[in-house]
C-alpha positions as CSV (number, residue, x, y, z in Angstrom):
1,X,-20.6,-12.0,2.7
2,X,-18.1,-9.9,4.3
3,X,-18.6,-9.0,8.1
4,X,-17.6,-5.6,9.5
5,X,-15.0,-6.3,12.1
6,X,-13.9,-9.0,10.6
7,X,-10.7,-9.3,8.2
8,X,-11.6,-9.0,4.9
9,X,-10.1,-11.0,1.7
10,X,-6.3,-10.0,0.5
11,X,-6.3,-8.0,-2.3
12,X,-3.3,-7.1,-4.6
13,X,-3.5,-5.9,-7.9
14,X,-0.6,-3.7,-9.8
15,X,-1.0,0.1,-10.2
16,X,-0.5,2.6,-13.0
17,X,1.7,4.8,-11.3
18,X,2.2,3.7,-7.9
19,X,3.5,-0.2,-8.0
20,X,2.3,-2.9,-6.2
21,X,-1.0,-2.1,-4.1
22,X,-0.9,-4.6,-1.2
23,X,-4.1,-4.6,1.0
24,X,-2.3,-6.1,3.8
25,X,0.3,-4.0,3.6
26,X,-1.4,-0.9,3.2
27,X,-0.2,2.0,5.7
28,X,-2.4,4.6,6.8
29,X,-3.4,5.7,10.4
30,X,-6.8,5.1,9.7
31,X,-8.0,2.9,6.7
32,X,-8.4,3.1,2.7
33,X,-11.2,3.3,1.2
34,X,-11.3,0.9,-2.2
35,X,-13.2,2.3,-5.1
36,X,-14.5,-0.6,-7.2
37,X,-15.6,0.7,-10.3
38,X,-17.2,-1.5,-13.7
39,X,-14.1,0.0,-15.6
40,X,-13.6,2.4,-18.5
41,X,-16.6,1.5,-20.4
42,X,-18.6,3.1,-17.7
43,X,-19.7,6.8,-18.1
44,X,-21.1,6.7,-14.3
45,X,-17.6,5.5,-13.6
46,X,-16.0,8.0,-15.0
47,X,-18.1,11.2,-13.2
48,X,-17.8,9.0,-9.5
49,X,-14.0,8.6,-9.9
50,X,-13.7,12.2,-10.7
51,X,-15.9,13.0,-7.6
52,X,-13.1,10.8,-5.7
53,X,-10.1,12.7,-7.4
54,X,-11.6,15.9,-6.0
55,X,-11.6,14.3,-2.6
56,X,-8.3,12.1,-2.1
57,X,-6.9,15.0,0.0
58,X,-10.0,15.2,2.2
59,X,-9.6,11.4,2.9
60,X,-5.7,12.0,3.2
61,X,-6.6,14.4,5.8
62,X,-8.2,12.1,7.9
63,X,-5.6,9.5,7.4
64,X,-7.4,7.7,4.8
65,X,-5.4,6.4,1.9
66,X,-7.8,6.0,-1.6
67,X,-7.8,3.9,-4.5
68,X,-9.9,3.2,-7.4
69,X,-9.8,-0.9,-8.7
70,X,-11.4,-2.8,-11.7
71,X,-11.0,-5.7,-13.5
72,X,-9.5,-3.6,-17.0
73,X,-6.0,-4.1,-18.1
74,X,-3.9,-1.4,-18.0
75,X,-4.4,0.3,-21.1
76,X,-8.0,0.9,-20.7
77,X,-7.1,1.7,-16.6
78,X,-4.8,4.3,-18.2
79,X,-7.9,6.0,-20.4
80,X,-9.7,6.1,-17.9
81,X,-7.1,7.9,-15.6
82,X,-6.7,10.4,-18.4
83,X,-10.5,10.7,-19.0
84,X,-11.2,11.9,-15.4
85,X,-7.5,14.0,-14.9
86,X,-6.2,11.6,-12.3
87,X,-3.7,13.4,-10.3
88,X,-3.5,11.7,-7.0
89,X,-6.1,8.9,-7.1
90,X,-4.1,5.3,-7.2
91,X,-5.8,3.2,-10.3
92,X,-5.5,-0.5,-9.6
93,X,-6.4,-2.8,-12.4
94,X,-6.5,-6.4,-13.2
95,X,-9.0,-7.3,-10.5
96,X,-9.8,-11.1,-11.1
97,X,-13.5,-11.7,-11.4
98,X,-13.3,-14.6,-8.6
99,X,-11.6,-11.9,-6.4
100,X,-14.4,-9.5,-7.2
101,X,-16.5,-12.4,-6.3
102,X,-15.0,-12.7,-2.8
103,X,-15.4,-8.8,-2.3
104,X,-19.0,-9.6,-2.6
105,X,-19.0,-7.7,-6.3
106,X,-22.1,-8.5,-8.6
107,X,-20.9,-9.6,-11.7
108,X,-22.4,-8.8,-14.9
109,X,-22.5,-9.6,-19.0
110,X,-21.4,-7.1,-21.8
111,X,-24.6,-5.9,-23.9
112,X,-22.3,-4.6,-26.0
113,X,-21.3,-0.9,-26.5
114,X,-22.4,1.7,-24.2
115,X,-23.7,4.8,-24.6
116,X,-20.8,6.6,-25.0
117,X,-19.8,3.6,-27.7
118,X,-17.8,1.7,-25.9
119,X,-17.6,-2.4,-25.9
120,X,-18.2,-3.6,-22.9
121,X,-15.8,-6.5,-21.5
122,X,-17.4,-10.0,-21.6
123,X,-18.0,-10.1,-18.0
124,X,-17.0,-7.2,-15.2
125,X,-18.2,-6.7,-12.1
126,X,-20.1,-4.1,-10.2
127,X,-19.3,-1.2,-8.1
128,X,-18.4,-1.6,-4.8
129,X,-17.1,0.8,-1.8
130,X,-15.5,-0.1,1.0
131,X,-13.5,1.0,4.0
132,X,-10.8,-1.5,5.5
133,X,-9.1,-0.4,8.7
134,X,-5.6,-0.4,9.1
135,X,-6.1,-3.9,10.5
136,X,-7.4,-5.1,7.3
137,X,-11.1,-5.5,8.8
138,X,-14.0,-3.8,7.0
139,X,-15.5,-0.8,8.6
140,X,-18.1,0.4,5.7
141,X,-19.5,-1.6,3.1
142,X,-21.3,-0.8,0.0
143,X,-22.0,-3.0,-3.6
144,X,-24.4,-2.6,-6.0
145,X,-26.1,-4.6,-8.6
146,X,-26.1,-1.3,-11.4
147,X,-24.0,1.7,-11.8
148,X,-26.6,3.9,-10.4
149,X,-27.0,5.8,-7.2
150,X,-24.0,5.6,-5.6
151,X,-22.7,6.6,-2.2
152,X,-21.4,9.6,-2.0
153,X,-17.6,10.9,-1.0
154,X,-18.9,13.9,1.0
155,X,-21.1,11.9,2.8
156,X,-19.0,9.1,3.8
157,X,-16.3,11.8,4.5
158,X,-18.5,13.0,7.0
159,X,-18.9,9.4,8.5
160,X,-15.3,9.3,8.9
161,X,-15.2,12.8,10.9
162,X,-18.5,11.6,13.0
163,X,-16.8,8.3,13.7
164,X,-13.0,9.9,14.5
165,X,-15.4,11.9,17.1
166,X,-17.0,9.5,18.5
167,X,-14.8,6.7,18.1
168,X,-17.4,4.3,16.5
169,X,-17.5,1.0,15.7
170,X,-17.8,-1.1,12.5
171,X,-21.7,-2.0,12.5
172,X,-23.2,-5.1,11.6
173,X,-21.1,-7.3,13.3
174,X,-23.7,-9.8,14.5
175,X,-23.5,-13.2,12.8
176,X,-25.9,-15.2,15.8
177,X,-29.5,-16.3,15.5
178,X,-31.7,-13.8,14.9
């Protein structure tokens, strides 16, 4: 289980369009936010990475770098790039699954194709959103065991305004007896 406040797992995976993404040596005044997504087979996917397209300014704004990361190869990273008009948004792909695993990503089985026909991989994980601070230690956390309701940009764009504000902390810290 990741802890907010503390230093979350290294994560490095190549880009499409923007080399090497380096969690550790990420700069930005105030965090990224990584976008786990299920990958290109995923119609949910595709509609929540276009809500994040239309928002990697807003988060740029607030000194928040964005990227979107799954366990697909390139090829089907690049589709879905191109499905969703991808202009800004970094795509990571190649995401182990025992990387996933150490994100705290649910993983899950292919039942073949999807609704919008297609195959699913083997195995993939779950979404997943988080926030890492500048010091590589989670501020927000968020993973699911479906693609549905997810959290959304606008409201976790708001968080980061109310917590630039009022300078707040990374919550659920506690790890004692309870």
């Amino acid at each position: 289980m990741l802890i907010p406040r503390k230093k979350t797992p290294d994560l490095s995976v190549p880009t499409l369009d923007h080399g090497a993404f380096d969690l550790s040596s990420e700069q930005s005044e105030r965090g990224t936010v990584i976008c786990f997504y299920r990958g290109y087979h995923c119609p949910i996917c595709a509609n929540y990475l276009g809500e994040l397209q239309k928002r990697v300014d807003d988060f740029a704004k607030r000194g928040v770098n964005t990227i979107a990361i799954s366990s697909d190869g390139e090829e089907r990273t690049r589709m879905m790039a191109d499905k969703i008009g991808a202009t800004t948004l970094r795509f990571g792909y190649d995401l182990s699954l025992a990387k996933a695993r150490e994100w705290g990503l649910y993983i899950s089985t292919s039942k073949g194709k999807t609704s919008i026909g297609v195959e699913e991989p083997a195995l993939f994980s779950e979404p997943g959103l988080f926030m890492v601070t500048p010091e590589q230690t989670l501020y927000y956390g968020s993973t699911q065991t479906m693609p549905f309701v997810r959290p959304h940009f606008s409201e976790l764009l708001g968080a980061v305004d109310f917590a630039i504000e009022k300078d707040y902390p990374a919550r659920g810290e506690y790890t004692g007896a309870v």
